[in-house]
N, C-alpha and C positions, 0 to 999 in steps of 0.2 A: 222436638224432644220425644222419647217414647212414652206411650200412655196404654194403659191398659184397657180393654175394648173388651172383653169380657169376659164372663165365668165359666167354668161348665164342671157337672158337678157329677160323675159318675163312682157305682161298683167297680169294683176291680177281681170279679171272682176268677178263679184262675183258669174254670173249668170253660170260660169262654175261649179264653185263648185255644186251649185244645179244638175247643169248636170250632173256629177260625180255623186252624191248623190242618186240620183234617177233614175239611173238607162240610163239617155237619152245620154251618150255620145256617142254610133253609131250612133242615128236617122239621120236624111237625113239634119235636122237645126246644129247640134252639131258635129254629125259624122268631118266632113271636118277640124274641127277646132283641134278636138283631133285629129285626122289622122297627124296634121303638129307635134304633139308632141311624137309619136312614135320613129322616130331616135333617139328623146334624151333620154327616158324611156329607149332602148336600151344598148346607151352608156353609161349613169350614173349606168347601172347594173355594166359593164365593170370596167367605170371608180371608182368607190366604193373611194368616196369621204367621209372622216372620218368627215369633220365638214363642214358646208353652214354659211358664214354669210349672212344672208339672209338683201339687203336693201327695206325698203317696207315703207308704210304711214299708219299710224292708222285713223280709220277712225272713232271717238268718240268714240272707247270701252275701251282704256285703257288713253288718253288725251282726255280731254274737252275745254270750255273756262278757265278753273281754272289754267290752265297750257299748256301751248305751246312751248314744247321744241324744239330747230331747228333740232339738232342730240341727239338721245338717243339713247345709249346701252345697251342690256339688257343683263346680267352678273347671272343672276339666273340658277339654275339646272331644273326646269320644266315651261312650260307655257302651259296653258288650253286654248279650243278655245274658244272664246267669243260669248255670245248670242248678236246678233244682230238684235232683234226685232224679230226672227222667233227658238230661241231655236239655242245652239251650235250646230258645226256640227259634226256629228259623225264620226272625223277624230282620230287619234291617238294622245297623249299628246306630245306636241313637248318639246323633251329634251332640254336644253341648256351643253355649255362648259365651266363652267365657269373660270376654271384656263386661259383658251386664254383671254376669253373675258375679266375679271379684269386686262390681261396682255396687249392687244390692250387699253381699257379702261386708263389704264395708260399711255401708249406710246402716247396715241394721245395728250390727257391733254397736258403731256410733249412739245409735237409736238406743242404746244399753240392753239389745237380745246378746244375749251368749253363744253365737253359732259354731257349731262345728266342720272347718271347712272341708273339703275331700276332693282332691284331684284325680284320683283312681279307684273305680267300684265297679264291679258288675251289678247289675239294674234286673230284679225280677217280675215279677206277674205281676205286684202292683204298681207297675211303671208302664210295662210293655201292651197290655190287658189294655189299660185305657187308649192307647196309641192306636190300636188296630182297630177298636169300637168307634172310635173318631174318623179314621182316615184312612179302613181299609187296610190292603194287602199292595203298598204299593212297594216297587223295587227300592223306594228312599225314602225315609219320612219326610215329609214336605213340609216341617219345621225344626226348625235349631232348638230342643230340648234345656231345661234348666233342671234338675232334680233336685227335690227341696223333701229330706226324709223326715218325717215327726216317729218320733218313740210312742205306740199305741200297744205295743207289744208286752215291757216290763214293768211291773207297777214304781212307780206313780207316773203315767200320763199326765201332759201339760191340759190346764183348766180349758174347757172352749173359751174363755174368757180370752186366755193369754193368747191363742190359737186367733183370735177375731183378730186380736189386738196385732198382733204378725202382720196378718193381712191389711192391716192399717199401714205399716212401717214398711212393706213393703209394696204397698203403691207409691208411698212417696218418695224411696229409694229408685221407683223407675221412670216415675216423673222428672228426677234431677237428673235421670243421663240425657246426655245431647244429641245419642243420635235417635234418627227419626226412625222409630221400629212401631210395630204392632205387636203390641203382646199381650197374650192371653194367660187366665189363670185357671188352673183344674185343680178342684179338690176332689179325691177319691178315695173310695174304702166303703165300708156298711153294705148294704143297711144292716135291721137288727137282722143278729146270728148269733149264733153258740155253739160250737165243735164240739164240746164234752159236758161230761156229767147227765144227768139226770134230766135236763133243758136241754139238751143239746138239740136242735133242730128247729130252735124256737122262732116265729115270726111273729112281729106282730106291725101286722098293716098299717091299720089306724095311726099307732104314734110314728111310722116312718113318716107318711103322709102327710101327717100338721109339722112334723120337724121340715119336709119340703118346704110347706106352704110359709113357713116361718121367716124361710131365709129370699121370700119375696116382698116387696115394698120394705118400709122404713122399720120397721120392730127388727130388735135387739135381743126378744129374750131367748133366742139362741144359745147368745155367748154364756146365760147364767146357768145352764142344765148343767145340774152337776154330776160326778161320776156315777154316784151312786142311783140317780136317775137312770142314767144309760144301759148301768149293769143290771137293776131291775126291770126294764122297759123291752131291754134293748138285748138282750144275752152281753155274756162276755167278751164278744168280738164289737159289738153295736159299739164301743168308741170309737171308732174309726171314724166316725160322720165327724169327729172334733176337726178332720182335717178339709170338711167342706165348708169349715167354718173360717179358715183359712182365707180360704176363696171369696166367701162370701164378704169376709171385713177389708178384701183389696178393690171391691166395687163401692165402695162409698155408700154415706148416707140412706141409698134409696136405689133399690132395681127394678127390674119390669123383665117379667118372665116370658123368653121366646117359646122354648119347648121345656115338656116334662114328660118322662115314663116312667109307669113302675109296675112291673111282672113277679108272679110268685108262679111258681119258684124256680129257682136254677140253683142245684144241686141242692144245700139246704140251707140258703139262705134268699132274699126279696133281692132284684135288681131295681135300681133308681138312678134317675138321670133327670137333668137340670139344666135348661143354657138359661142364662142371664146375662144382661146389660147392665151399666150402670144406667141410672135414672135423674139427668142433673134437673128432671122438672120439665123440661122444653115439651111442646107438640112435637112428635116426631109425623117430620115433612116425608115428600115422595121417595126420596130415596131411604128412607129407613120405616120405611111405613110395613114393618112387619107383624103378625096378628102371632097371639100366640098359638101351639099348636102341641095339644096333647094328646096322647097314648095311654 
């Protein structure tokens, strides 16, 4: 059957991708920040994960005010990246699965989530961003893509609660399909930031940090931070982390942290990054005998 094999919990700023794109991710401003992404570029060689559902937030290119769905999956065979004001990016067309995902897609429904399905979207910076920080500039992405959008964007945002709880419903939705896949879960967005007003630029370190440190080993109080935590901790954009909450409630009970980074600053918000395992308790033997490894 497929199971899910692990997490990874990245920003999604957009100003990487340029970075990528052009050439600057050694300079002396970007270098630092790619450098915390190499262990995983590494191990996701290794680990050759067959499908990513990737959770992420659109940011106007495929939802508008016309429509604001909380949770959308997206169940199509290809997505193109989206122009966003400066021309697509010259990244690879990210495939989709769609047998899993019309198979999650149902399960969840089932599970009584209300999903909104989508066969046709262009995919922006917070899909393509984390693609590239993963696995590089290669000519294809070298996994089958799920896109799973949460609404972070227009008020009212779904609770981290409801967001863990997903992550619950959707591990067991990929546990029932039959065929034998590896699959992995990205939540990405944050850390704290704030685009406007008076805060706008805002970080704050500390509570990114223990919100990491949170979403390792068996504690929960994650899922109970509520909004109005995030907006005062966190700026206005800081909900976004609800979608690494995602992630974090499709690894089960209990995890064990392979790697962690977190750089200040890139552009004016903190970058953070998280691989996680699930943790069913066992000694891990020779061939999984990985330490963790922080940045």
């Amino acid at each position: 059957m497929a199971r899910i094999t692990a997490g990874v919990g990245s920003s999604h700023v957009p100003l990487l991708g340029v970075a990528a794109d052009t050439g600057k991710d050694a300079d002396s401003y970007f270098g630092p920040i790619f450098e915390g992404y190499e262990w995983t570029r590494a191990w996701e060689r290794e680990e050759k994960p067959d499908v990513v559902i990737l959770v992420y937030n659109d940011h106007a290119s495929a939802f508008d005010m016309k429509i604001i769905p909380t949770f959308a999956i997206g169940c199509g065979e290809r997505y193109m990246p989206a122009d966003e004001g400066w021309g697509p990016r010259a990244v690879p067309p990210v495939l989709g699965h769609p047998d899993l995902a019309w198979h999650i897609a149902q399960s969840l429904i089932l599970d009584e989530f209300d999903m909104t399905i989508i066969n046709e979207m262009e995919v922006d910076h917070g899909l393509t961003v984390p693609l590239t920080m993963m696995f590089g500039k290669p000519e294809a992405w070298p996994a089958k893509v799920i896109p799973l959008a949460v609404n972070v964007v227009t008020y009212p945002p779904p609770s981290g609660n409801r967001c863990w709880a997903l992550g619950e419903a959707i591990a067991r939705a990929v546990a029932s399909f039959p065929e034998d896949l590896n699959v992995q879960i990205w939540g990405t967005g944050g850390m704290s930031h704030q685009l406007q007003s008076p805060r706008a630029g805002l970080i704050n370190r500390e509570w990114d940090n223990r919100f990491i440190d949170s979403l390792i080993g068996e504690g929960q109080e994650a899922r109970q931070i509520s909004h109005i935590e995030y907006l005062r901790e966190t700026g206005t954009e800081g909900i976004e982390m609800v979608m690494w909450l995602v992630m974090r409630g499709a690894l089960g009970a209990r995890t064990r942290a392979l790697h962690r980074h977190y750089h200040v600053p890139c552009s004016n918000t903190a970058i953070g990054h998280l691989v996680l395992l699930p943790d069913n308790g066992e000694q891990p033997g020779t061939d999984d005998d990985r330490a963790l490894a922080t940045t």
